[in-house]
C-alpha positions as CSV (number, residue, x, y, z in Angstrom):
1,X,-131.7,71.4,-21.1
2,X,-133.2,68.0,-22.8
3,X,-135.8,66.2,-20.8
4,X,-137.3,63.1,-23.1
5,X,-136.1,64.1,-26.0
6,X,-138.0,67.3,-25.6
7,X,-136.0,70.7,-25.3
8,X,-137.7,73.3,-22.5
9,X,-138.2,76.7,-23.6
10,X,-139.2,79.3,-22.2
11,X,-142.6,80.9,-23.6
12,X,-141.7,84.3,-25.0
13,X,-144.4,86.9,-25.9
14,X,-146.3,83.7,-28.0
15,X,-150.0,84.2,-27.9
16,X,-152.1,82.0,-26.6
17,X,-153.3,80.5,-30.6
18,X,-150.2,79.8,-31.6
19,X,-149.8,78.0,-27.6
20,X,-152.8,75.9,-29.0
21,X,-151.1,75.1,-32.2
22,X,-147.7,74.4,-31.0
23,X,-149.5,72.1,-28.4
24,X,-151.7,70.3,-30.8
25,X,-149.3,69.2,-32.7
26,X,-147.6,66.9,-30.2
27,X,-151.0,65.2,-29.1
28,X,-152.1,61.6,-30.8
29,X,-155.6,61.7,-31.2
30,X,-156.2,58.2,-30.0
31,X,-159.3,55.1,-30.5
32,X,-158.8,51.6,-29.4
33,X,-162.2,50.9,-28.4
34,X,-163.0,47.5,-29.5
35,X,-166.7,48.7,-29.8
36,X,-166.0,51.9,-31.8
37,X,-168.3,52.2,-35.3
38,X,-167.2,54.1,-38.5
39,X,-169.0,57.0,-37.2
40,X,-166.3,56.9,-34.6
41,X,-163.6,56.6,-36.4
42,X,-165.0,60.1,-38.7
43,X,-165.5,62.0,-35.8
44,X,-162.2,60.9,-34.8
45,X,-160.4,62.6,-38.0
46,X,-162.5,65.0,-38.4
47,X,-161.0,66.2,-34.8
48,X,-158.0,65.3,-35.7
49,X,-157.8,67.7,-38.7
50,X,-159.7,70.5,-37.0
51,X,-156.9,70.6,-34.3
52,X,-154.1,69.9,-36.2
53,X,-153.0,67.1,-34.4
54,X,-149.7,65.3,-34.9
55,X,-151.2,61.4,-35.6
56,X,-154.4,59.5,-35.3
57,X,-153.9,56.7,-33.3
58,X,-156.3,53.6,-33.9
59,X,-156.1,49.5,-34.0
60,X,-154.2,48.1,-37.2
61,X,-158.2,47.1,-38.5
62,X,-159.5,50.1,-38.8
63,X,-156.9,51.8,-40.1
64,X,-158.0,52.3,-43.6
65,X,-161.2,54.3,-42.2
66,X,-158.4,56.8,-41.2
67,X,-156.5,57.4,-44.4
């Protein structure tokens, strides 16, 4: 069965790390604040990478404070 181009499987025997894992790498880690400051936009990736999220999401001007 496909629901939004997502396929439902059941959870067999996973653990509940690799639940965390497999879930953070479908979340966008997201900051379109128009007041957000650099420091912001660190914490930001630095949660990003600690996660292992999928994307960082921010407004097109800050966008090189991400990469």
């Amino acid at each position: 069965m496909v629901v939004c181009g997502w396929s439902l499987r059941p959870i067999v025997a996973k653990n509940s790390d690799q639940m965390r894992r497999d879930l953070a790498a479908l979340i966008d880690h997201t900051l379109l604040r128009p007041d957000a400051v650099q420091a912001d936009f660190v914490r930001l990736c630095k949660e990003a990478v600690q996660h292992s999220f999928a994307t960082v999401c921010v407004n097109s001007a800050h966008v090189a404070l991400c990469t």
